[in-house]
C-alpha positions, -999 to 999 in steps of 0.1 A, spaced: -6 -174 -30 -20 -139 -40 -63 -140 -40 -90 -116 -38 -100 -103 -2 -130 -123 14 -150 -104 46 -135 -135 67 -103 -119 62 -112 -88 79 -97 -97 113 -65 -110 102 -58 -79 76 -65 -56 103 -43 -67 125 -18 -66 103 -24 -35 96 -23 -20 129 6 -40 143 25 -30 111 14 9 109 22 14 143 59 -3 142 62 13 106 53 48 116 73 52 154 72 89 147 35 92 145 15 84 182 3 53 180 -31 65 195 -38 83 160 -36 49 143 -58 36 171 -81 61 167 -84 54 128 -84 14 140 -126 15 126 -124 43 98 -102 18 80 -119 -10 88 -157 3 83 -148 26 58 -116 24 33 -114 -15 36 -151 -19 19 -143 7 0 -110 -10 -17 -103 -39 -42 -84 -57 -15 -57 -88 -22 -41 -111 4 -12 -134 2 -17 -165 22 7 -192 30 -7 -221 48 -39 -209 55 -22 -178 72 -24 -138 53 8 -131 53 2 -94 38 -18 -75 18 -24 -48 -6 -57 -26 -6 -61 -5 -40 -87 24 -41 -102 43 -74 -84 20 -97 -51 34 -89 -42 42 -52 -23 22 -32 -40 29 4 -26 0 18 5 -27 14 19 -43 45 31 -75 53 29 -92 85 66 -82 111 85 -116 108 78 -116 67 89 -88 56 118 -84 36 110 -123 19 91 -109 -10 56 -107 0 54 -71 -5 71 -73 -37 46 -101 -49 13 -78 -41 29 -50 -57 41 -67 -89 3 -84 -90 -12 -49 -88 13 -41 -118 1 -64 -136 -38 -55 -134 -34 -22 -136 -17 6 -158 -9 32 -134 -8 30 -94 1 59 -67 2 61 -31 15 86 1 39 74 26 58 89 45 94 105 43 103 92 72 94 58 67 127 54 47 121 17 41 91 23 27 105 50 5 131 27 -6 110 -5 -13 89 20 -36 117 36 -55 135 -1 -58 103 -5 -76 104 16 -101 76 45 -83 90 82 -83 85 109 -64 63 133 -77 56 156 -50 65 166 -13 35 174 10 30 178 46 3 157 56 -31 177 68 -39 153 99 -3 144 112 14 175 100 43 152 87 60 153 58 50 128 27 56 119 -10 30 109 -33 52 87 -52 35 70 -89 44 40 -113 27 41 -149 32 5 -169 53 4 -200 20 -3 -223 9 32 -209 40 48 -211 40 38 -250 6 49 -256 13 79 -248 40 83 -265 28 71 -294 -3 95 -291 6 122 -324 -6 160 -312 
């Protein structure tokens, strides 16, 4: 099940978060995701419209969204991933909102891939200021949106 973020989730998301950055990201020290450990937590989680998906009483994943349209966070717990979980937060996000975009990675090629499988593009190739490694901004824009503009007469 796929429900809004309470603060008595905080524990459980962000351990998720840093078991699955870490083992996501092997190219990146996992001291600098330690030493970001309380900016996301104090700062970006607060700051996001956060979702979880719970099984049993257990969050399973989650996906933080910031401004409306950024993905800053998806991840799904180790032992889940690849069962859909991922793929359910995103397609929830699709449906409550018309346009979403995120970083990640080029390296993270499983990440790139889940994206692209769902239907995000690459729309530009930057070297990331903090961990001088490469990354695509990647974006998805809903079919409603994509008709609207469309249908907008200039």
């Amino acid at each position: 099940m796929i429900r809004d973020y309470k603060i008595t989730d905080c524990d459980a998301v962000m351990s998720i978060w840093l078991d699955t950055t870490t083992t996501a990201h092997p190219f990146i020290p996992s001291s600098y995701w330690a030493r970001n450990f309380l900016l996301v937590k104090k700062q970006v989680l607060p700051q996001s419209t956060t979702y979880v998906y719970e099984e049993n009483g257990e969050i399973l994943g989650f996906i933080s969204v910031l401004e409306s349209e950024y993905i800053g966070a998806l991840f799904v717990t180790g032992e889940k991933q690849g069962k859909g979980i991922g793929k359910a937060l995103l397609n929830y996000c699709k449906e409550n909102y018309d346009q979403l975009n995120l970083h990640v990675y080029s390296e993270n090629k499983k990440s790139v891939a889940f994206y692209e499988n769902n239907d995000f593009i690459i729309d530009e190739t930057k070297i990331n200021k903090d961990t001088e490694k490469e990354e695509y901004v990647m974006s998805w824009i809903s079919d409603d949106l994509i008709d609207l503009l469309t249908s907008i007469q200039y």
